[in-house]
KEKE-862325 format. One line per 2 residues: number of its first residue (from 1); their letters; for each residue z, x, y of C-alpha. Coordinates in steps of 0.25 Angstrom, whole numbers, plus 5000, padded with zeros to 4 digits. Example, Ala and Ser with C-alpha at 12.3 -4.5 7.8 and 13.67 -1.06 7.14 Angstrom:
<pts>
1	as	5031/5049/4982  5029/5055/4996
</pts>
This chain:
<pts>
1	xx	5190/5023/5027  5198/5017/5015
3	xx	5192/5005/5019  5178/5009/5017
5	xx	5179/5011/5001  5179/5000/4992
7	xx	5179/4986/4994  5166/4984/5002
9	xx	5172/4975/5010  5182/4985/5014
11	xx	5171/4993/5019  5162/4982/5027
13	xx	5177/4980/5035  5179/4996/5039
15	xx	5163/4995/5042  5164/4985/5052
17	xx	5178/4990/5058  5172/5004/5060
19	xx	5159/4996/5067  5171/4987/5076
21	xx	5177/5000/5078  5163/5007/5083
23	xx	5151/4998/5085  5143/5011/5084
25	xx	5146/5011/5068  5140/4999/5066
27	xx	5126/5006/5061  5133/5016/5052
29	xx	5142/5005/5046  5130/4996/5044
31	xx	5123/5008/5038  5135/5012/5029
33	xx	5136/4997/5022  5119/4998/5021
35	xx	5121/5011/5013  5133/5005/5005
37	xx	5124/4992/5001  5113/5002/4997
39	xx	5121/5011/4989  5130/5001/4982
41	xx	5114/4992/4979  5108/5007/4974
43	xx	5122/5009/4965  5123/4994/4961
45	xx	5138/4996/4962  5141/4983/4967
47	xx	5134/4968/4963  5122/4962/4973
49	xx	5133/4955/4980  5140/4967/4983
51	xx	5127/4974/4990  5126/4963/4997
53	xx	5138/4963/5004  5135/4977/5009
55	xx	5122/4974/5014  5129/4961/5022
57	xx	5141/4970/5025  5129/4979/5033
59	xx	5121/4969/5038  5135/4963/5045
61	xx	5136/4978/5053  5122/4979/5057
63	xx	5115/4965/5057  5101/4970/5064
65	xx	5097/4981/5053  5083/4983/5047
67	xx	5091/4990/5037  5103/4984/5030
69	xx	5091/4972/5030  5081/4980/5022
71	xx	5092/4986/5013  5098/4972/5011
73	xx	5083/4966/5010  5081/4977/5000
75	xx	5093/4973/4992  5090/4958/4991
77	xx	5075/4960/4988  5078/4968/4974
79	xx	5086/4957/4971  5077/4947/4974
81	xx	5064/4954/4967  5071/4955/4953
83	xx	5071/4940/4954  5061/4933/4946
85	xx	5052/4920/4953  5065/4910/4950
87	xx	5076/4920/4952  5069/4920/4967
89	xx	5068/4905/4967  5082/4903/4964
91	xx	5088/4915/4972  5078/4912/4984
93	xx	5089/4916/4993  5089/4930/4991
95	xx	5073/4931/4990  5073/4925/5004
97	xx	5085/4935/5008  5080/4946/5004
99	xx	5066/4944/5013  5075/4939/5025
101	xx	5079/4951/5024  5069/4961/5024
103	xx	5063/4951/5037  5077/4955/5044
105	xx	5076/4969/5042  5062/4969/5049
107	xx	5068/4959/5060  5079/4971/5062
109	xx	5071/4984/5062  5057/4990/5058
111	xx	5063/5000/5050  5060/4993/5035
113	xx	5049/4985/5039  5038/4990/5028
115	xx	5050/4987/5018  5052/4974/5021
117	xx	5041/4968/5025  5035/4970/5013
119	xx	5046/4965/5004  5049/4953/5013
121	xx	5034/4947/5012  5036/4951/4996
123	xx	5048/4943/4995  5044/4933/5005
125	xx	5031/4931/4998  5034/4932/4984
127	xx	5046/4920/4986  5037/4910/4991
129	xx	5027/4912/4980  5037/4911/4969
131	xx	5042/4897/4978  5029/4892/4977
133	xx	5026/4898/4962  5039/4890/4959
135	xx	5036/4876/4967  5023/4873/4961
137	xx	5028/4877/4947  5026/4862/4939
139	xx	5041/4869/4930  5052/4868/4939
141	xx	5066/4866/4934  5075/4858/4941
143	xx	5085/4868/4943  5075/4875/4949
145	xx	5070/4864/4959  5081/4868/4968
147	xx	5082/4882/4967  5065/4883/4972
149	xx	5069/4871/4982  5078/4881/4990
151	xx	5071/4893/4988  5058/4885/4994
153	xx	5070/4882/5006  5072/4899/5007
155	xx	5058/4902/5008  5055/4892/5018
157	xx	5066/4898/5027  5058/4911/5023
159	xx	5047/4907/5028  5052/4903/5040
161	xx	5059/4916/5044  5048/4924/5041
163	xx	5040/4916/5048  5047/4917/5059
165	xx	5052/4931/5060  5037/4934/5062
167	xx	5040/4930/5078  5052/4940/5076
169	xx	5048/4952/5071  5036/4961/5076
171	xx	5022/4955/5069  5019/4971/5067
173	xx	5029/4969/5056  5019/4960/5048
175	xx	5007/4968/5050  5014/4978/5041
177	xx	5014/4968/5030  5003/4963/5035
179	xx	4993/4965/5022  5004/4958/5011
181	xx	5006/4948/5022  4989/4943/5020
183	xx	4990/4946/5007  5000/4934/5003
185	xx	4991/4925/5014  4989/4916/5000
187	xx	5003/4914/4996  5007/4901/4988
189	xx	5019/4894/4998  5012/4887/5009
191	xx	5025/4890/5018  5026/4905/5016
193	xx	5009/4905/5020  5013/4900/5031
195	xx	5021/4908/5035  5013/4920/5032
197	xx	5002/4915/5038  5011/4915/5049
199	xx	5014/4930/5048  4999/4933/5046
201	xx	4996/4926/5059  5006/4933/5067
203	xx	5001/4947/5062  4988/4941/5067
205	xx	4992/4938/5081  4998/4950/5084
207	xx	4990/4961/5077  4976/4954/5075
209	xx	4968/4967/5072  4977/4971/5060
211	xx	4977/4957/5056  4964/4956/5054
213	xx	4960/4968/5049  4970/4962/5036
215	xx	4966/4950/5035  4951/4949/5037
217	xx	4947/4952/5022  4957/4942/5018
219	xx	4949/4930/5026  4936/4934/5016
221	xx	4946/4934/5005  4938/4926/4993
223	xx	4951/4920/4990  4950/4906/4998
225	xx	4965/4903/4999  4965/4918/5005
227	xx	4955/4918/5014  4959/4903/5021
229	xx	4972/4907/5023  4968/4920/5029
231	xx	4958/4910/5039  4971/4902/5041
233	xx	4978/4912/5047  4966/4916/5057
235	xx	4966/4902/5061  4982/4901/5065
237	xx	4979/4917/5073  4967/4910/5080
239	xx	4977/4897/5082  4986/4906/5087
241	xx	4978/4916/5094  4963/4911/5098
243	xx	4961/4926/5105  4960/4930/5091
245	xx	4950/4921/5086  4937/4930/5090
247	xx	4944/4942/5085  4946/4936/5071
249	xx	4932/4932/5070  4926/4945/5075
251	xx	4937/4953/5067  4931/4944/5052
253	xx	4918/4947/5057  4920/4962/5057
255	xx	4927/4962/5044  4913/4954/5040
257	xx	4903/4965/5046  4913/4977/5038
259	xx	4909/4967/5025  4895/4968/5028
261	xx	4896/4982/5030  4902/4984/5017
263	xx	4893/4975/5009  4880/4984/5015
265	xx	4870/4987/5005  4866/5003/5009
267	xx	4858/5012/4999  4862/5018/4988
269	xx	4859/5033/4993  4863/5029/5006
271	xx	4874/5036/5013  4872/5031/5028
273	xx	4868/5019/5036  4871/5011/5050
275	xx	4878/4999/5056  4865/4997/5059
277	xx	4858/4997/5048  4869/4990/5040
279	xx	4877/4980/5049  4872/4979/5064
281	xx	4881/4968/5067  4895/4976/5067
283	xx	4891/4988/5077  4885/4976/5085
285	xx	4900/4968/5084  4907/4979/5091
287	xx	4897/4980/5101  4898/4964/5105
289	xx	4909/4963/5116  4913/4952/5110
291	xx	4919/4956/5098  4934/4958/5095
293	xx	4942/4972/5094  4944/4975/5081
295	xx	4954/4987/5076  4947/4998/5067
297	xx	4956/4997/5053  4962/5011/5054
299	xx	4977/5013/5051  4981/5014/5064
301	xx	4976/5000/5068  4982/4995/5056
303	xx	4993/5000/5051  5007/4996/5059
305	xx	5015/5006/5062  5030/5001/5062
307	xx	5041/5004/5072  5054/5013/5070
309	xx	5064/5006/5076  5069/4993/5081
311	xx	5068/4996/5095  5052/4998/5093
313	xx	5051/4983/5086  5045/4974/5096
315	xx	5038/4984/5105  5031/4992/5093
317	xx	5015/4993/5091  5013/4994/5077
319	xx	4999/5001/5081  5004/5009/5092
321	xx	4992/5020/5093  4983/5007/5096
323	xx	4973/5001/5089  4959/5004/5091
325	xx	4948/4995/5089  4934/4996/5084
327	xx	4923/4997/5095  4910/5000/5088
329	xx	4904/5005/5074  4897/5017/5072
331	xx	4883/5014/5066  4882/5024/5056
333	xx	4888/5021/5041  4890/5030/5030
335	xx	4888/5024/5016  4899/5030/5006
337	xx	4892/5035/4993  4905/5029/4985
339	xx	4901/5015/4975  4901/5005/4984
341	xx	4895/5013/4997  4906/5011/5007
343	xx	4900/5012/5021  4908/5023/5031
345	xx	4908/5016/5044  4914/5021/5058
347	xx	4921/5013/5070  4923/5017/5084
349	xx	4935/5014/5088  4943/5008/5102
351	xx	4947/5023/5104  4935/5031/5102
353	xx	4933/5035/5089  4927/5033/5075
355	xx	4935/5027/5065  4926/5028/5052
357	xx	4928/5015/5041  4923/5013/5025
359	xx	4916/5000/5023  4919/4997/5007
361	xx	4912/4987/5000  4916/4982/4986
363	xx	4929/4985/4986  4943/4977/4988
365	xx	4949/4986/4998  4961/4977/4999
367	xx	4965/4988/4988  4965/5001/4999
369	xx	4971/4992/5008  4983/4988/5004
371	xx	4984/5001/4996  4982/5008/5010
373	xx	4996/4997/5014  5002/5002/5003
375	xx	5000/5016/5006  5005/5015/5021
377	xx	5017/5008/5017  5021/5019/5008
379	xx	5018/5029/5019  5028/5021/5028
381	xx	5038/5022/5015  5036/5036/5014
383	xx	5038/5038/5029  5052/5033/5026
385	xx	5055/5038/5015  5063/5053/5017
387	xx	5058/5060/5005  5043/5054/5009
389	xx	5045/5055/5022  5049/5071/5021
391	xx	5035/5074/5014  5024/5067/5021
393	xx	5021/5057/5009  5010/5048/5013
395	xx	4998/5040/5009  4985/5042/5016
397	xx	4982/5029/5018  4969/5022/5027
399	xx	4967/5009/5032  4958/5000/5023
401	xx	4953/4986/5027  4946/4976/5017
403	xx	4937/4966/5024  4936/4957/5012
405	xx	4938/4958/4999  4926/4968/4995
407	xx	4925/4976/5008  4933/4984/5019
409	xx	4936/4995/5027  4941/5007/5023
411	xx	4946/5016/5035  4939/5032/5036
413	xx	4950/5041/5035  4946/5056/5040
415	xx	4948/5069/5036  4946/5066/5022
417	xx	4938/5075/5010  4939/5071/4996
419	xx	4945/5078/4985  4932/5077/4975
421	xx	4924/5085/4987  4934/5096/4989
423	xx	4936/5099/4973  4921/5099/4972
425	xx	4917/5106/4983  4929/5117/4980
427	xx	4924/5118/4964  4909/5119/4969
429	xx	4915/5133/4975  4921/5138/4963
431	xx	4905/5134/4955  4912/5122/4948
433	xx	4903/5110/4947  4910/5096/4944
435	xx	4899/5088/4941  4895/5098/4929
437	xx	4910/5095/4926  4907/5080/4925
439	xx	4897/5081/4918  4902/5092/4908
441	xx	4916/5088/4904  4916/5072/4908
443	xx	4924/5065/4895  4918/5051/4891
445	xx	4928/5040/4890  4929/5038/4875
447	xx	4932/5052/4873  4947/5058/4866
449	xx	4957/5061/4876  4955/5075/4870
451	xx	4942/5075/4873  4944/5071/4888
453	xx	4955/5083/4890  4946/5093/4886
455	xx	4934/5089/4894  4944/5088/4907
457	xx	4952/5102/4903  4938/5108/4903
459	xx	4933/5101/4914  4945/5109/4923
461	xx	4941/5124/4917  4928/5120/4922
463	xx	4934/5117/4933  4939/5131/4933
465	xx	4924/5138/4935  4918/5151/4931
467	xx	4930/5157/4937  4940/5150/4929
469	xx	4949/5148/4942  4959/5136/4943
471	xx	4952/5120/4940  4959/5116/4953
473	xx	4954/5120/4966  4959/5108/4977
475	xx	4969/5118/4984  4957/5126/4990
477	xx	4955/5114/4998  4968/5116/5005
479	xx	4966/5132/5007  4953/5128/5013
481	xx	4957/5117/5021  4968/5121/5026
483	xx	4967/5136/5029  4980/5136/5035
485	xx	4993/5138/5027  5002/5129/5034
487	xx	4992/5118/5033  4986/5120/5019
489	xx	5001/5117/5014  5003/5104/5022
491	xx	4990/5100/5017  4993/5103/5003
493	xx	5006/5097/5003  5002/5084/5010
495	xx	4991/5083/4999  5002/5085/4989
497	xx	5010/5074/4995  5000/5063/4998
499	xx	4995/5066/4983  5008/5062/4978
501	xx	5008/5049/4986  4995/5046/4982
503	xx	4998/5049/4967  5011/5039/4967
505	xx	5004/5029/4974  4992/5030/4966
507	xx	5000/5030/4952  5008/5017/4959
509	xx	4998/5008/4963  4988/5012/4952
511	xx	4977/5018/4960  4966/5025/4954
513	xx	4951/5029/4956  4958/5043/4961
515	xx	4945/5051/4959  4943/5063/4970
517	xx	4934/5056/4979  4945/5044/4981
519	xx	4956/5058/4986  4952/5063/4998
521	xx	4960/5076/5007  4964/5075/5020
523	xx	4957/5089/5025  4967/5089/5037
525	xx	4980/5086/5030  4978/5088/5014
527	xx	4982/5073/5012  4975/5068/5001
529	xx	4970/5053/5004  4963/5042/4993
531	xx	4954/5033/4996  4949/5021/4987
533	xx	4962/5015/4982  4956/5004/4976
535	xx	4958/5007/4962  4972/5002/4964
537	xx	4982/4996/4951  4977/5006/4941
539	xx	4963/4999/4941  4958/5011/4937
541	xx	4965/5010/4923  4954/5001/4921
543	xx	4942/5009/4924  4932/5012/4912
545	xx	4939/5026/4913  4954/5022/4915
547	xx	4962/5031/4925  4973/5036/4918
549	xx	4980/5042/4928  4989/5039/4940
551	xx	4981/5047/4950  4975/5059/4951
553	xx	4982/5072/4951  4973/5082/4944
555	xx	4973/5098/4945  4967/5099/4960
557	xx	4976/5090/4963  4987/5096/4960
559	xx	4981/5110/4963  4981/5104/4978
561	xx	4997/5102/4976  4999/5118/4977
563	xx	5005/5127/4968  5016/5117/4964
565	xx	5007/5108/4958  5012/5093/4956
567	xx	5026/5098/4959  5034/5098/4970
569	xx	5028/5090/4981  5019/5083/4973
571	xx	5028/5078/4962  5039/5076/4975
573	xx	5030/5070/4982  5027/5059/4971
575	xx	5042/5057/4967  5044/5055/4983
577	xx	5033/5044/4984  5036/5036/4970
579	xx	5051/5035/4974  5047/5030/4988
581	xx	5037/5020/4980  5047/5017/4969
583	xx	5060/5013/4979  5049/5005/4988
585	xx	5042/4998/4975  5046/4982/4980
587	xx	5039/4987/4994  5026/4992/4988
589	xx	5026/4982/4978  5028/4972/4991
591	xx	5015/4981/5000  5006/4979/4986
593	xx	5008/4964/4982  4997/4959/4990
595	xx	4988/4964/4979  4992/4953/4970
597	xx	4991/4942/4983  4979/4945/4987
599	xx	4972/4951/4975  4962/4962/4974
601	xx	4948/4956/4971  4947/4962/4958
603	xx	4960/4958/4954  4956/4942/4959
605	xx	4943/4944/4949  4953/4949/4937
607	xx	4962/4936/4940  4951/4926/4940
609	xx	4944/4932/4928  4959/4929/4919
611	xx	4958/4914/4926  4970/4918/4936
613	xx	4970/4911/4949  4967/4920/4961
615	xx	4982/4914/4967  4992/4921/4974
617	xx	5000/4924/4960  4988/4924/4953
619	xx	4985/4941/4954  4988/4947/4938
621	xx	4979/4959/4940  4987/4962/4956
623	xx	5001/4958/4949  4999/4966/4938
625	xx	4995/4978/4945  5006/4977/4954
627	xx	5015/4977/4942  5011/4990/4936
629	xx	5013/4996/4952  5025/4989/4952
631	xx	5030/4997/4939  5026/5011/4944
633	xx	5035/5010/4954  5046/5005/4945
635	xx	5042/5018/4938  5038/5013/4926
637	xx	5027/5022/4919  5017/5012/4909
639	xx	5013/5022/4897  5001/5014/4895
641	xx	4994/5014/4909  4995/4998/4910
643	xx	5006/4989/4911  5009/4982/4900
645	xx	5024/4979/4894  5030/4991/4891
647	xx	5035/4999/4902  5041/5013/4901
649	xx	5057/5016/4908  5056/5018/4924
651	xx	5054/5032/4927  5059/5038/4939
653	xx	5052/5044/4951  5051/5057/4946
655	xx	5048/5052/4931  5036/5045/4935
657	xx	5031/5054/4946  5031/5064/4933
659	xx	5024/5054/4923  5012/5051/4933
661	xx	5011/5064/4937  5009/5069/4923
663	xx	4999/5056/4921  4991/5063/4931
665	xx	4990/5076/4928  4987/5072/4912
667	xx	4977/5080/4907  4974/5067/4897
669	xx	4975/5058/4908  4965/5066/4918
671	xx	4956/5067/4906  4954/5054/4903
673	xx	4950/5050/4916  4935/5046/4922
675	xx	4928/5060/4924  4924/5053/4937
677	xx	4937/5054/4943  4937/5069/4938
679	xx	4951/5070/4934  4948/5086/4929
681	x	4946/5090/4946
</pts>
């Protein structure tokens, strides 16, 4: 045992005779010199050479683990992502490691694949770019010359291997990835294209339904580059596959009629209508023989669902309750009353029953989408996290598909009433009106801050009513509802819980528009579910009435927490999900970088208007944005709500829950909010 203190060499020799001496120690000494590297890379005890060592020493016992390769894959990624665009170029070797790495962990085991496969496109990606960044730079040094010519070497042996580990590792794999995947369809290096395309073709081949339902917007793309390369990749699946040639032309021109469909002029006033009426020709395309199955774009169909062990690799379905197709369209249509008059539509699906859709117009969905990616990623971080895990946290999430860049599909979730309708309805009880509230107490814009606070505080006594009783009533939803007493708590609870998630994710990515028509309940479980995410970035900073705060948490809010308020599960709760976001922040920041890729449209328009060139560097406004998500989860607080040089210390985890929590609930804040988003109910 003397052996196993001090010199760690002295300790790799006892670990490998103990293994000589019992084969059966072999996975417990492996693990020992893994928790060894983490601990002495946690303590920074020893130099990076000296952590390397233990990771080598561990890889030596155990060569096949998913593991020890994420941990060491972890290691070398911080390294390499402090490096700046020439450090990379001149220390290629362990940008290119550190990627090779992450792709043998998935090669070796399922268990880390939403970690690394993210950060291995990133890296992967984000090298080649600076290669390219760096050869058609006119200023190079000679001293430099040699240093870009063999990191151009590395990443073409990068290229290579990923390339063709696609025929070694299940193509399920990349489905998972699949969005960031299209989203770098532009990239700069010609070699790295390719072999993306490559990837992209082979997600095509085998899971042809999911593929196109992600693509399909991106081959109406008004980017031309974009949209070629996107018709380049059909090309090489119809090469390779002619089966699929008539799929992918009934499956566009699908995605074509849902663009009709959404384009629709309907009255003003008028609040239903019929295929019939509308657009004949798509109930006529499910009724021609002739046409292709298509996959309703639910969440089962399209999210993969990953296997738990190695065993399960080869053998697993990604969709194993099935996929079910659509097989007709229900003629009725209900036309939303909302701005842009969404259009409610209904599928029959392959196994009997209706599966209800939004058709929205005039809006860049890719904003909900990849918001709705984000959010199952957390959940699957969540899932793995203990402390998470043990408390149920979640987002609510729905599937959401553009079908260009204007239009899409937005999948009906069930079981939902808004938050607006139950306060109103409980108030209208009690003799309170709102709209005399609105009307009576409503602040103009250029009015004092003193001014505003005294039109909200007597805003909530009016809230009160002629028998002065308490301005928050939301917890007589939950008696009402849910009549038993072991159910009302669950509910409560879990509205508790997916309220947190939804504040820490909402003060991270800058999302707001949180007005009560955009929270809806879960009558059957209490969750609380958000809809319209596409005030995204802290756009809403820039409203003629400037949101102040990071989301909403106003008194029936809280009143819907129980007796304890904003503490205990609620602050917990919110503590729990920023540190899981703050320890995963390369790997969200990975799921989120295809908003500066493939840029939202009004980000593209903002660009153009300051002379910047649409190219794949070329996104200020997504950059920027990204920037400011990037220092939340560094924990740094800006006191002036935009980013600009001066940045406060880190807090920690608690410190900034507290700071946003008290940003929220800021009489001043709520106050000075628009009166339409009625920040006094």
């Amino acid at each position: 045992m003397q052996a196993l203190e001090g010199d760690p060499n002295n300790l790799h020799s006892a670990l490998v005779d103990l293994d000589n001496q019992s084969p059966g120690l072999r996975d417990l000494c492996a693990q020992g010199k893994l928790l060894l590297a983490r601990y002495v890379e946690d303590a920074a005890s020893v130099g990076q050479e000296g952590i390397r060592k233990h990771f080598d020493h561990a890889k030596e016992i155990v060569k096949n683990s998913d593991e020890i390769f994420y941990y060491m894959a972890k290691f070398m990624d911080k390294k390499s992502a402090k490096m700046s665009a020439d450090q990379s170029i001149n220390q290629s070797e362990i940008v290119t490691h550190a990627a090779l790495t992450y792709l043998r962990s998935m090669r070796f085991g399922p268990t880390y694949l939403d970690e690394c496969m993210p950060r291995m496109l990133t890296i992967w990606l984000d090298f080649a770019a600076t290669i390219q960044e760096a050869l058609t730079s006119r200023n190079k040094e000679n001293y430099q010359i040699a240093a870009l010519d063999h990191a151009t070497k590395q990443l073409s042996k990068l290229n290579k291997t990923i390339a063709m580990t696609r025929t070694k590792m299940p193509t399920y794999y990349l489905l998972t990835a699949f969005p960031q995947i299209v989203s770098r369809i532009c990239h700069t290096n010609n070699e790295t294209y390719l072999a993306l395309k490559s990837l992209m073709v082979q997600v095509f081949l085998d899971y042809p339904q999911q593929a196109a339902w992600h693509m399909v917007s991106v081959s109406k793309n008004s980017n031309t580059t974009r949209k070629a390369r996107c018709n380049e990749v059909f090309q090489e699946v119809i090469k390779s596959k002619p089966s699929l040639k008539t799929f992918l032309t009934d499956a566009i021109s699908f995605s074509q009629k849902i663009d009709d469909l959404c384009d629709a002029k309907t009255g003003d006033r008028e609040q239903e209508s019929s295929f019939r009426d509308l657009l004949p020709s798509m109930p006529a395309m499910f009724r021609s023989s002739e046409m292709s199955s298509i996959i309703l774009p639910i969440e089962r169909n399209m999210v993969v669902n990953t296997p738990t062990s190695i065993a399960d690799i080869e053998t697993h379905n990604p969709f194993p309750a099935g996929c079910i197709n659509i097989q007709g369209v229900e003629d009725k249509i209900s036309i939303m009353s909302s701005l842009v008059r969404p259009k409610k539509i209904t599928f029959r699906g392959s196994d009997g029953k209706l599966y209800s859709f939004l058709a929205k117009p005039k809006d860049d969905l890719r904003r909900d989408c990849r918001l709705m990616d984000f959010g199952n990623l957390l959940n699957r971080m969540f899932r793995k996290e203990p402390e998470a895990r043990k408390r149920g946290l979640k987002m609510r999430t729905y599937m959401v598909v553009p079908t260009n860049e204007t239009n899409g599909l937005i999948e009906w979730v069930l079981n939902l009433k808004g938050m607006r309708q139950i306060l109103i309805h409980i108030l209208k009880e009690r003799g309170v009106s709102l709209s005399i509230i609105h009307r009576r107490y409503q602040p103009k814009q250029e009015d004092s801050t003193e001014k505003k606070v005294e039109l909200f505080t007597k805003s909530l006594e009016e809230l009160k009513g002629k028998e002065g009783s308490s301005p928050s009533v939301f917890r007589d939803w939950f008696v009402r509802t849910f009549p038993d007493p072991q159910a009302w708590f669950a509910a409560r609870l879990s509205f508790t819980r997916t309220t947190a998630v939804m504040s820490i994710m909402g003060y991270i990515l800058g999302l707001g528009d949180r007005h009560l028509e955009n929270i809806n309940m879960d009558t059957s479980t209490g969750d609380t579910f958000h809809v319209d995410m596409n005030s995204l970035f802290n756009i809403s900073e820039t409203y003629k009435v400037p949101e102040v705060v990071p989301f909403r948490l106003t008194h029936n809010q809280v009143d819907g927490f129980g007796p304890l308020g904003i503490e205990g599960p609620y602050r917990i709760s919110c503590e729990v999900s920023l540190r899981m976001m703050r320890e995963q922040k390369d790997l969200l920041m990975s799921v989120l970088r295809p908003f500066i890729f493939d840029p939202l449209v009004d980000w593209r328009d903002k660009s153009k208007k300051k002379g910047v060139t649409n190219g794949e560097e070329g996104n200020k406004p997504g950059q920027e944005a990204l920037a400011r998500v990037q220092d939340r989860l560094d924990g740094l607080v800006h006191s002036d709500k935009k980013r600009k040089g001066h940045l406060n210390t880190p807090l920690s985890v608690e410190g900034q829950v507290d700071h946003v929590i008290r940003e929220a609930m800021s009489i001043e804040n709520l106050s000075a909010m628009y009166w339409g988003w009625t920040p006094f109910l």
